[in-house]
FIKOLZA-1660 file (N, C-alpha, C; in steps of 0.1 Angstrom, whole numbers, plus 5000, padded with zeros to 4 digits):
% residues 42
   i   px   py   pz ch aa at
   1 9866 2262 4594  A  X  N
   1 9862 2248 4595  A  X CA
   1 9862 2241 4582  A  X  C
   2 9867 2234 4580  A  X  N
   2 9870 2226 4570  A  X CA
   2 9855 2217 4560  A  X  C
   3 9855 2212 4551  A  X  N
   3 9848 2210 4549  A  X CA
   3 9844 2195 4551  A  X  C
   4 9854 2187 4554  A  X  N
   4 9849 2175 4560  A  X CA
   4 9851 2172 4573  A  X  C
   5 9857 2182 4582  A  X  N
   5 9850 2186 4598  A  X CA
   5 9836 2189 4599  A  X  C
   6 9829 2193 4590  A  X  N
   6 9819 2200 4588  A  X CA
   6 9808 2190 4587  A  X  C
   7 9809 2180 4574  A  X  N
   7 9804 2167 4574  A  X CA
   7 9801 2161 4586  A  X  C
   8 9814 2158 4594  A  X  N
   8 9815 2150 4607  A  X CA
   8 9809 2153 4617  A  X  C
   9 9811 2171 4625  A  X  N
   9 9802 2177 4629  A  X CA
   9 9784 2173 4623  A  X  C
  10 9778 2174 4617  A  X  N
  10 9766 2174 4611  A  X CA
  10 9765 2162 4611  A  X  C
  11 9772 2151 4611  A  X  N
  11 9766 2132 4612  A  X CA
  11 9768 2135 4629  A  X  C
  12 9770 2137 4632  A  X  N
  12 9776 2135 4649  A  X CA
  12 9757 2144 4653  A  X  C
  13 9758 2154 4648  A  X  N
  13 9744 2159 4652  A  X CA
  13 9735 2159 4648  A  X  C
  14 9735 2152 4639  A  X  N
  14 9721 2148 4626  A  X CA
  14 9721 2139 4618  A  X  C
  15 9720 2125 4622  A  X  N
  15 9720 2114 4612  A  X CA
  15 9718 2118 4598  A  X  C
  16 9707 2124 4595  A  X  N
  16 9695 2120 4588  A  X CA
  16 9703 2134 4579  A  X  C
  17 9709 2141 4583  A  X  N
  17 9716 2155 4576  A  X CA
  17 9728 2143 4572  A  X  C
  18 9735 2140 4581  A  X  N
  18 9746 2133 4580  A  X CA
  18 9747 2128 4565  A  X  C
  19 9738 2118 4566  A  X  N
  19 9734 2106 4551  A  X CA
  19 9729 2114 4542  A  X  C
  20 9722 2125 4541  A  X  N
  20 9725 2134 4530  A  X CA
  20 9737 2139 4525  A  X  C
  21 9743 2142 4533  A  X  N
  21 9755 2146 4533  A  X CA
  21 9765 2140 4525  A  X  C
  22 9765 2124 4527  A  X  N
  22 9773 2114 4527  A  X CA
  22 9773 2110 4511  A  X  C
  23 9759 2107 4509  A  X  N
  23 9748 2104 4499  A  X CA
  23 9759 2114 4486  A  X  C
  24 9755 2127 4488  A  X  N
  24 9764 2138 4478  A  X CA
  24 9775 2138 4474  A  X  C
  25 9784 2132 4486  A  X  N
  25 9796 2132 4483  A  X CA
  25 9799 2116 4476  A  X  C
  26 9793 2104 4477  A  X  N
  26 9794 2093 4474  A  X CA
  26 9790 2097 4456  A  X  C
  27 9784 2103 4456  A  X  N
  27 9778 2107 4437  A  X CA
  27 9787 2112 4432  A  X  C
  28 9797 2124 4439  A  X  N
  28 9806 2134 4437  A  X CA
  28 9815 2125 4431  A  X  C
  29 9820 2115 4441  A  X  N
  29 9833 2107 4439  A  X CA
  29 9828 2097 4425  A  X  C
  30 9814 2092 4427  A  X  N
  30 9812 2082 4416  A  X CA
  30 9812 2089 4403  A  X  C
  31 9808 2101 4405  A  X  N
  31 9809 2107 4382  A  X CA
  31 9824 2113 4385  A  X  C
  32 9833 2114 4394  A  X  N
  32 9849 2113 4387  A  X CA
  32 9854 2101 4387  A  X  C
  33 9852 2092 4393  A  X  N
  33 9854 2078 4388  A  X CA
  33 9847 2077 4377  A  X  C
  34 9839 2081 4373  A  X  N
  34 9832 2070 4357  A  X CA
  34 9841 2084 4346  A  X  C
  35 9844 2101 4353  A  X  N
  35 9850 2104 4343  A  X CA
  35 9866 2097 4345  A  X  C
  36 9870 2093 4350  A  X  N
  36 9882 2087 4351  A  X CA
  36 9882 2070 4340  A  X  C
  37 9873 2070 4339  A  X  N
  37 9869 2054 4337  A  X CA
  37 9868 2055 4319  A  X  C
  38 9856 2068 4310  A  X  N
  38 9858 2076 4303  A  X CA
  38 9871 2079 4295  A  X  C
  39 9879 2085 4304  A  X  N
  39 9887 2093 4299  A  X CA
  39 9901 2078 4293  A  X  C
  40 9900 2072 4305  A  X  N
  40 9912 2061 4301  A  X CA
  40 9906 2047 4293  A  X  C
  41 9894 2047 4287  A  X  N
  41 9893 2034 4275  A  X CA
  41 9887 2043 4260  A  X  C
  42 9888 2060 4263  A  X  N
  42 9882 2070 4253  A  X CA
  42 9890 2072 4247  A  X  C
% end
């Protein structure tokens, strides 16, 4: 099971797990965007 079947699975049966879930990965993506962001005016 994949790991964003996994996510989906877990929103589908648990909001409140879901939005954690979601929450993590929305931060994940935001500090490689700001290292992206970093790296190209550094």
């Amino acid at each position: 099971m994949c790991e964003l079947c996994l996510i989906s699975f877990l929103i589908q049966n648990n909001a409140a797990w879901g939005q954690l879930m979601f929450a993590l990965l929305a931060e994940r993506i935001l500090c490689l965007l700001q290292d992206c962001i970093y790296k190209g005016f550094g």
